[in-house]
C-alpha positions as CSV (number, residue, x, y, z in Angstrom):
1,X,58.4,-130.6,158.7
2,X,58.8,-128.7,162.2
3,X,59.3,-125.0,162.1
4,X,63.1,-123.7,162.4
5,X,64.3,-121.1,164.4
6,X,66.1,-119.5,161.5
7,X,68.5,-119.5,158.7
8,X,72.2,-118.9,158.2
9,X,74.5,-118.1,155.6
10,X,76.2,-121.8,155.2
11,X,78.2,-120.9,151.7
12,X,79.1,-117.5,149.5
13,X,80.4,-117.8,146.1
14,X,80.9,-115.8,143.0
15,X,81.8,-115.7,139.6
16,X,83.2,-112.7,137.2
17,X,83.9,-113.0,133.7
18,X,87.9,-113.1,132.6
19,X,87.1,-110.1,130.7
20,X,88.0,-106.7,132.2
21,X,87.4,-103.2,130.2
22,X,88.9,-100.3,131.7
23,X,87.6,-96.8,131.5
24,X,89.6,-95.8,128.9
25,X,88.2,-97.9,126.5
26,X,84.2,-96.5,127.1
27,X,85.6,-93.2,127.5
28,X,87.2,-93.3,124.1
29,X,83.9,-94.3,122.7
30,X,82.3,-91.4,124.6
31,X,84.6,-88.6,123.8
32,X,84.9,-88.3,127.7
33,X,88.3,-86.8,129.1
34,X,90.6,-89.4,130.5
35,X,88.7,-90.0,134.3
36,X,85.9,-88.5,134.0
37,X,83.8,-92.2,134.4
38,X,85.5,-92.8,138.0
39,X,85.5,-88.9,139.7
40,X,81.5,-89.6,139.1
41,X,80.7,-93.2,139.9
42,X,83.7,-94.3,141.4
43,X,84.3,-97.0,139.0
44,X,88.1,-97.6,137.6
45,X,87.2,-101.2,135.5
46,X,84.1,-103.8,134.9
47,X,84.1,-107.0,133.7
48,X,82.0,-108.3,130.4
49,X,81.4,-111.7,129.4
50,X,83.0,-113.2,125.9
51,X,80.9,-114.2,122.9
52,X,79.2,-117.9,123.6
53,X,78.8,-117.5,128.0
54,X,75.1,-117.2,129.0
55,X,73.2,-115.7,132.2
56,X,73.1,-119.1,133.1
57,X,76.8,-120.2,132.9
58,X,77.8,-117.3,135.8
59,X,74.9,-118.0,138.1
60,X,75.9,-121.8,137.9
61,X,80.0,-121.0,138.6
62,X,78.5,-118.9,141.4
63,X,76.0,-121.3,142.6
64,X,78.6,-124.0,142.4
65,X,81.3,-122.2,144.6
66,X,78.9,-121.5,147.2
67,X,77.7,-125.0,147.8
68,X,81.4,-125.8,147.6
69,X,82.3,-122.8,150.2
70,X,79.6,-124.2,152.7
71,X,80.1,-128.1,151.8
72,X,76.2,-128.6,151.2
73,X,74.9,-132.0,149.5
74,X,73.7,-131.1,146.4
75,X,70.9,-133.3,146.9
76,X,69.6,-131.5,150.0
77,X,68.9,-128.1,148.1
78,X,65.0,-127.7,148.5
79,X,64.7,-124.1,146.3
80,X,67.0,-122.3,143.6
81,X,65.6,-118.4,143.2
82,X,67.7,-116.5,140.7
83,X,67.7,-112.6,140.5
84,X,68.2,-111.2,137.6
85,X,67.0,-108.7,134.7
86,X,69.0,-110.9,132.0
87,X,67.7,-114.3,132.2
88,X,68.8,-116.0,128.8
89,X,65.4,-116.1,127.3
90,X,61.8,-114.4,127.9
91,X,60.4,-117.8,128.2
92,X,61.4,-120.9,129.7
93,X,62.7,-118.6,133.4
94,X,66.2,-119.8,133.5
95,X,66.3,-120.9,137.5
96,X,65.5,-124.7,136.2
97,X,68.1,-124.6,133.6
98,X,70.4,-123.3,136.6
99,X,69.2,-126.1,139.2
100,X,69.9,-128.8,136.3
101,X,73.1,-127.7,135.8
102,X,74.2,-127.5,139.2
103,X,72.4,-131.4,139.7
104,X,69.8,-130.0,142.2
105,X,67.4,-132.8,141.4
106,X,65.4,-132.1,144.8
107,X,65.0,-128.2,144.2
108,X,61.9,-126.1,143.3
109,X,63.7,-123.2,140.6
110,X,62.3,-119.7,140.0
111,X,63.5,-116.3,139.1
112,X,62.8,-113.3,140.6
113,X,62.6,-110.1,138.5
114,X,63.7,-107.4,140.8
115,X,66.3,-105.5,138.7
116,X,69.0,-103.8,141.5
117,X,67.4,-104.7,144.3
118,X,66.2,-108.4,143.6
119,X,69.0,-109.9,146.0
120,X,67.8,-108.5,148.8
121,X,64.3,-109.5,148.1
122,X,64.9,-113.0,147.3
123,X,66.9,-113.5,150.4
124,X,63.7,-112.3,152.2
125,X,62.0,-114.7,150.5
126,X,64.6,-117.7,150.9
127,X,64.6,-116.8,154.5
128,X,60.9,-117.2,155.0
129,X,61.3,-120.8,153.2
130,X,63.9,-122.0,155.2
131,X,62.2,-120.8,158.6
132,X,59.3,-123.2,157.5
133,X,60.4,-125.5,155.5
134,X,63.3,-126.1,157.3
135,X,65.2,-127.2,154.1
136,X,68.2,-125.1,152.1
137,X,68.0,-122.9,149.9
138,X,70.2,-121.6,147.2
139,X,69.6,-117.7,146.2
140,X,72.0,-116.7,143.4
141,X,72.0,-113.4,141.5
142,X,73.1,-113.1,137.7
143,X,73.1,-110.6,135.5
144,X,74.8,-109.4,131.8
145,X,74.1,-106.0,131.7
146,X,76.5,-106.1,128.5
147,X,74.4,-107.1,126.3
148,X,71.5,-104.3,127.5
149,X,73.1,-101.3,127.7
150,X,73.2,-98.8,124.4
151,X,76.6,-98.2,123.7
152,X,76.3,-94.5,122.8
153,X,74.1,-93.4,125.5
154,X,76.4,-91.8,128.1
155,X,74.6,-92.5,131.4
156,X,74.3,-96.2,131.0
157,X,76.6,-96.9,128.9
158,X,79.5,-96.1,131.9
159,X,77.8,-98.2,134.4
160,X,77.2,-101.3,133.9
161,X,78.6,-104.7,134.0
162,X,78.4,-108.3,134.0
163,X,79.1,-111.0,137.4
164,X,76.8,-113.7,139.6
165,X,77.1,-114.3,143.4
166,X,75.8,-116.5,145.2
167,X,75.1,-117.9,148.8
168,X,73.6,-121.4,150.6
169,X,70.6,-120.6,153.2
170,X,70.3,-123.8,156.0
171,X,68.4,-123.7,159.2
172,X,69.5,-123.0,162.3
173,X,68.5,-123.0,165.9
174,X,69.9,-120.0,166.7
175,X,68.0,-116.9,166.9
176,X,70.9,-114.3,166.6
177,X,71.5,-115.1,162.8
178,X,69.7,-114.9,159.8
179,X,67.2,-112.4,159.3
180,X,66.7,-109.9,161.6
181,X,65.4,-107.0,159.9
182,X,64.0,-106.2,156.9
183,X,62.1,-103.1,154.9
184,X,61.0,-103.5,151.6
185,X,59.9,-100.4,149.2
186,X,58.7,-99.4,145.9
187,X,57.4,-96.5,144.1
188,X,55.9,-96.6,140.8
189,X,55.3,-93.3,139.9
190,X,59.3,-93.2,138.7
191,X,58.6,-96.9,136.6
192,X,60.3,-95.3,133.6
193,X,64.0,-93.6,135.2
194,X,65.3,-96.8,133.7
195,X,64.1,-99.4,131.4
196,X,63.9,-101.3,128.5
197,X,60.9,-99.8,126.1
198,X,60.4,-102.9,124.1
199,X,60.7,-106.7,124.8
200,X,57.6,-106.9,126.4
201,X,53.7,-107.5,126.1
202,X,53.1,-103.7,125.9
203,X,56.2,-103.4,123.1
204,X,56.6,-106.8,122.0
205,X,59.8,-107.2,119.3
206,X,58.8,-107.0,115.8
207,X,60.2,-106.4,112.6
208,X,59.5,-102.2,112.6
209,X,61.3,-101.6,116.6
210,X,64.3,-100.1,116.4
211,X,67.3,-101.8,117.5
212,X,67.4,-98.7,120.8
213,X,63.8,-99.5,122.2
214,X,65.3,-103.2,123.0
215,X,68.4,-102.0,125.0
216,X,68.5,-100.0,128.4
217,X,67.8,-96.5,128.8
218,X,68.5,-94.4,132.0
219,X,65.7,-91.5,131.2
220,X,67.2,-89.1,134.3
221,X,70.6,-89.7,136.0
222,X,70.2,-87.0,138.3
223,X,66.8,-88.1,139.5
224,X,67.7,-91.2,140.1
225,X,70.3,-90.4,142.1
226,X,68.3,-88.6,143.9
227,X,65.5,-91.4,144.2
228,X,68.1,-94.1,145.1
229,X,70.2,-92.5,147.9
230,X,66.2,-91.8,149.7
231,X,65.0,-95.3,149.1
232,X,68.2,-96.4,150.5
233,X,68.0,-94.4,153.1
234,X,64.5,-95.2,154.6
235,X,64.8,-98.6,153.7
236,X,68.0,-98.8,155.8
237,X,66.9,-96.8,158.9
238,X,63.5,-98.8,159.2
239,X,65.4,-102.2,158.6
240,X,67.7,-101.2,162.1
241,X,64.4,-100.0,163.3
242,X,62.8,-103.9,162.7
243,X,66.0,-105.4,164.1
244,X,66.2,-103.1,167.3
245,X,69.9,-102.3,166.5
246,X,72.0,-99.2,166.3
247,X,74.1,-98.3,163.4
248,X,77.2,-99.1,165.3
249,X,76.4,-102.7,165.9
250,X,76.9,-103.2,162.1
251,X,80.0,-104.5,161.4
252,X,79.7,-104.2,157.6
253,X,77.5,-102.2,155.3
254,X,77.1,-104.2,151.9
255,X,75.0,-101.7,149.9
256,X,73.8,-101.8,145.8
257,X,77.1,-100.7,144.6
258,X,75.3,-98.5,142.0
259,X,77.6,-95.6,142.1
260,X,80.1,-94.5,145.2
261,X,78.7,-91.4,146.0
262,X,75.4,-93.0,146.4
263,X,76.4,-95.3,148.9
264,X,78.7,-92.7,150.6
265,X,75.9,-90.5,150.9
266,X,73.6,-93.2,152.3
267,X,76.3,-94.5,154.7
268,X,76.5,-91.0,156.2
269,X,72.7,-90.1,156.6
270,X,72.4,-94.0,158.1
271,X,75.7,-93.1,160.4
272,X,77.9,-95.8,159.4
273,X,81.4,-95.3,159.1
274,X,83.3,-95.0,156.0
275,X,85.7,-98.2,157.4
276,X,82.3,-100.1,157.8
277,X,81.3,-100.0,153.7
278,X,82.1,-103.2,151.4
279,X,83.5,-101.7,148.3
280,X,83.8,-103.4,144.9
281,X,82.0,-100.9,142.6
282,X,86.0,-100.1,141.5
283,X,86.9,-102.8,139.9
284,X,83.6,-104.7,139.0
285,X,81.2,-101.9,138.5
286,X,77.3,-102.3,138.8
287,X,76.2,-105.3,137.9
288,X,72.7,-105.0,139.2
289,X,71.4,-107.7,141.8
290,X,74.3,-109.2,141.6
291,X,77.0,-106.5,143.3
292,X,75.5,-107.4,146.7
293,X,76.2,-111.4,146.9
294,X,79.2,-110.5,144.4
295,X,80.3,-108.2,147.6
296,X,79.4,-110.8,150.0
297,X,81.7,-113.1,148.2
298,X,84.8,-111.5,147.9
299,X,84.2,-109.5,151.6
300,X,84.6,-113.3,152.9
301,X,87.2,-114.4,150.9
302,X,89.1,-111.1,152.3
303,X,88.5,-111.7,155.7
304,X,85.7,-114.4,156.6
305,X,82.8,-113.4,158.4
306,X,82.3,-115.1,161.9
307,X,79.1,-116.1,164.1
308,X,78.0,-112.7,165.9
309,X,78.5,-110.0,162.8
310,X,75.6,-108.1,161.7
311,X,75.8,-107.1,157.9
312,X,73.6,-104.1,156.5
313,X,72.6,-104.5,152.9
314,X,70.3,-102.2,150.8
315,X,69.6,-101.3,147.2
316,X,67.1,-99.2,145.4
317,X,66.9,-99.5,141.4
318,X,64.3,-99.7,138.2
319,X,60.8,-99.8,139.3
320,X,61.3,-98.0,141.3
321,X,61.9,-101.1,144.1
322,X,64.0,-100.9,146.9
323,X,64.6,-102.6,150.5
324,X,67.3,-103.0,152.7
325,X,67.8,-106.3,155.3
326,X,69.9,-106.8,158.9
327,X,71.6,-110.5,158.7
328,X,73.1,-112.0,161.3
329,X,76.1,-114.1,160.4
């Protein structure tokens, strides 16, 4: 297989679950006055899936509207990598369930555990594939954050949400699209700002954990605040700095959509303007890995990107991990 030049975005898709909970209903639950949730993350209404639909039943709805969206032979898909901090269980990984489903009998599967941030890492990864390979790839991102979260703990609990989005990488000849920049972070000395205490091989389940050690905790809010507007940040600047581009030739900033005022404040220290940011954190919340394809998605359905644009997109979550990429359309 000879070497391609690159890789471009062929197909975007997405999928959200039909049910929608508003803020009033959490901040009955809290005791929170009526809009306190959106003044401090922006967020007006998220989306939660219904009793019976699995991880694996949104990332395959996503999957299949991007191979749709960019008319791909199923048959052609070399790789499926799916992000997400969900998968439906611990053990088998649930990219191979998602390939099957979708009938991508020529595809490799794996997930990629990379909590907020895993999107834009297996992009870079699915990039590098394609560029050698010269074969398509399909990168989805899934998560149901839902069924995670503790309901009575405030900081979480107001967050999260459940969606998939996905897109369809295929070579190209041309240089000017696909990957053009990349920075990739992490810092472990925060590992515990957010996490799930047991589950694992330190923690495993048993019969004496209580039923909080096995659902998300966010230890500081503040701090990781903090932690995720810098990682954003850096990661951002040095990704512009690896593509040799300016802020202004970005035509759209698609960040984490973690909380507004995050991605405000990293879209003013990075210098893009306000007009420039993808917003869905109002109406779909955070959904982890899966707000940036999820924003993708519904950018193009809005107003379809064209050969030329340069998107932005960075994240920063658990871990801590972090990166940010420059894609050419």
């Amino acid at each position: 297989m000879s070497r391609v030049e690159a890789s471009r975005i062929a197909g975007f898709g997405h999928y959200t679950p039909a049910r929608r909970v508003d803020n009033a209903e959490i901040e009955n639950q809290l005791g929170l006055e009526a809009g306190w949730i959106e003044r401090r993350t922006g967020i007006r209404s998220r989306r939660w899936v219904l009793d019976g639909e699995l991880l694996t039943d949104l990332a395959a709805k996503a999957g299949a509207a991007a191979l749709e969206n960019g008319n791909i032979d199923r048959g052609d898909i070399a790789l499926t990598i799916l992000a997400t901090s969900t998968p439906d269980h611990l053990l088998p990984p649930s990219a191979p369930l998602l390939a099957h489903s979708l009938g991508l009998q020529n595809s490799g599967a794996i997930d990629l555990a990379g909590a907020c941030s895993g999107f834009i890492y297996a992009m870079t990864l699915a990039d590098g594939f394609v560029r050698t390979q010269g074969r398509p790839v399909l990168v989805a991102a899934a998560n149901i954050l839902s069924r995670r979260i503790n309901p009575a703990e405030r900081a979480s609990a107001v967050l999260f949400a459940d969606a998939a989005g996905a897109v369809v990488l295929v070579p190209t000849d041309n240089t000017e699209q696909g990957l053009l920049g990349v920075d990739l972070a992490s810092d472990g000395s925060h590992y515990d700002l957010i996490s799930i205490p047991a589950g694992g091989s330190k923690q495993p389940f048993a019969a004496g954990v209580a039923a909080e050690e096995c659902l998300m905790t966010m230890r500081d809010g503040r701090e990781m605040f903090a932690q995720a507007v810098q990682m954003m940040t850096l990661c951002a600047k040095r990704a512009l700095a690896s593509a040799k581009l300016q802020p202004s030739d970005i035509s759209r900033f698609v960040p984490h959509q973690a909380n507004a005022r995050i991605f405000d404040v990293v879209s003013e220290n990075v210098g893009i303007e306000p007009d420039r940011i993808i917003r869905t954190i109002a109406e779909y919340g955070n959904s982890s890995a899966a707000t940036i394809p999820l924003s993708l998605s519904l950018a193009h359905n809005a107003r379809p990107f064209v050969p030329g644009e340069r998107v932005l997109l960075t994240a920063a979550g658990a871990g801590l991990t972090g990166g940010a990429v420059v894609w050419g359309i």
